[in-house]
C-alpha positions as a printed Julia matrix, in Angstrom:
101×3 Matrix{Float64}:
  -7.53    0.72   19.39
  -9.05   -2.36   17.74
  -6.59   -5.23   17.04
  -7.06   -5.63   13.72
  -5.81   -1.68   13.71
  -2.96   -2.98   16.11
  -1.37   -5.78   14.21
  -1.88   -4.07   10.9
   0.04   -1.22   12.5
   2.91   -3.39   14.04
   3.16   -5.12   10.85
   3.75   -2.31    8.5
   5.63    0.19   11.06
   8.26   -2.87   10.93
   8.45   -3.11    6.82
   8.91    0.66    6.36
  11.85    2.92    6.65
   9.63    5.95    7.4
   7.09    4.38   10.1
   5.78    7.97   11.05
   4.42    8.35    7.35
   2.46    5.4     8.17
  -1.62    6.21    8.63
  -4.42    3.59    8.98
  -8.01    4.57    8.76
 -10.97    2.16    9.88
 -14.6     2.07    8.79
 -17.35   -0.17    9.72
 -20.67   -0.41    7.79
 -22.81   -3.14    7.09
 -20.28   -5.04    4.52
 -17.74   -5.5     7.32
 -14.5    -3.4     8.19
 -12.59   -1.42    6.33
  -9.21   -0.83    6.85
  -7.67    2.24    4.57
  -3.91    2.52    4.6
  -1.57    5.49    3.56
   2.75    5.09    3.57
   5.29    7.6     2.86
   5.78    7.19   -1.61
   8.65    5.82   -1.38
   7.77    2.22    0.99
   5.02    1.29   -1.34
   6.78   -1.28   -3.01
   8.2    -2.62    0.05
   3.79   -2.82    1.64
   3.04   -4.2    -1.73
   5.66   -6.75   -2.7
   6.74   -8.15   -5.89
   3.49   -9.27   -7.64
   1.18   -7.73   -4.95
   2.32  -11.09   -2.59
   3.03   -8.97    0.64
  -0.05   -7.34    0.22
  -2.09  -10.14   -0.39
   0.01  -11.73    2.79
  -0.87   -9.04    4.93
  -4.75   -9.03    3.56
  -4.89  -12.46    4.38
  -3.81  -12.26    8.04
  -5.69   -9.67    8.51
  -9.22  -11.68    7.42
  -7.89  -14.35   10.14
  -7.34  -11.63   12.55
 -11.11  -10.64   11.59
 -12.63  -13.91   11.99
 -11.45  -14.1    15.19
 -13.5   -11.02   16.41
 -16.42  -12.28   13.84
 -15.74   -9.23   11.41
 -15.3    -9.51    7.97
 -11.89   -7.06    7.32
 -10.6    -5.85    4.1
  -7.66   -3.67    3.41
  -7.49   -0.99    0.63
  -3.53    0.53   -0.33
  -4.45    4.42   -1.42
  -2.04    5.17   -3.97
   0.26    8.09   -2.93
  -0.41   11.36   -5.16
   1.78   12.4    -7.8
   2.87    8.24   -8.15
   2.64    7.51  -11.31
   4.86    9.63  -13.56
   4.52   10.36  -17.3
   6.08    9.36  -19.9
   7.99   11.65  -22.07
   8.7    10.98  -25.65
  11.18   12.4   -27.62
  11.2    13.16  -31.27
  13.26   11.7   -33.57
  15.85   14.49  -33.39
  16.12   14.44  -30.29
  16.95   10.44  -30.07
  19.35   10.76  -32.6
  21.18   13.8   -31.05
  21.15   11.61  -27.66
  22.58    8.57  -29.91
  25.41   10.75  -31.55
  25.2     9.69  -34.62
């Protein structure tokens, strides 16, 4: 296993409460490595941080990690499926009735 693969591993195994959700994908092509990672739904927020700061965190180590195997490394968060939920508005009725008014 490369080490970039390693210490990305380590790193997020020991933010998430469900570490066997956790799967990291590499590709290498002419732009550099690329580093794909998937997390159980619910730990994204924990990977990502408030304002995207752990991510960028982890993005950032992982660039030094790079540099010191001379490969340019980038990491890309796939959303889970099903993540983002729809709204639901209600009619006026509806809001009233929930008001009790």
């Amino acid at each position: 296993m490369e080490r970039d693969v390693q210490f990305l591993e380590y790193v997020i195994k020991a933010l998430v409460d469900h570490p066997e959700d956790v799967r990291i994908n590499r590709t290498v092509d002419e732009m550099g490595v690329l580093i794909t990672l998937d997390v159980n739904p619910e730990d994204m927020g924990k990977v990502i941080g408030r304002q995207g700061k752990t991510a960028e965190a982890i993005r950032i180590l992982l660039r030094v990690v790079g540099m010191k195997n001379n490969a340019r490394v980038n990491l890309k968060i796939n959303e889970p499926e099903g993540r983002r939920e729809e709204v639901r508005t209600k009619d006026v009725d509806q809001a009233l009735e929930d008001l009790k008014l």
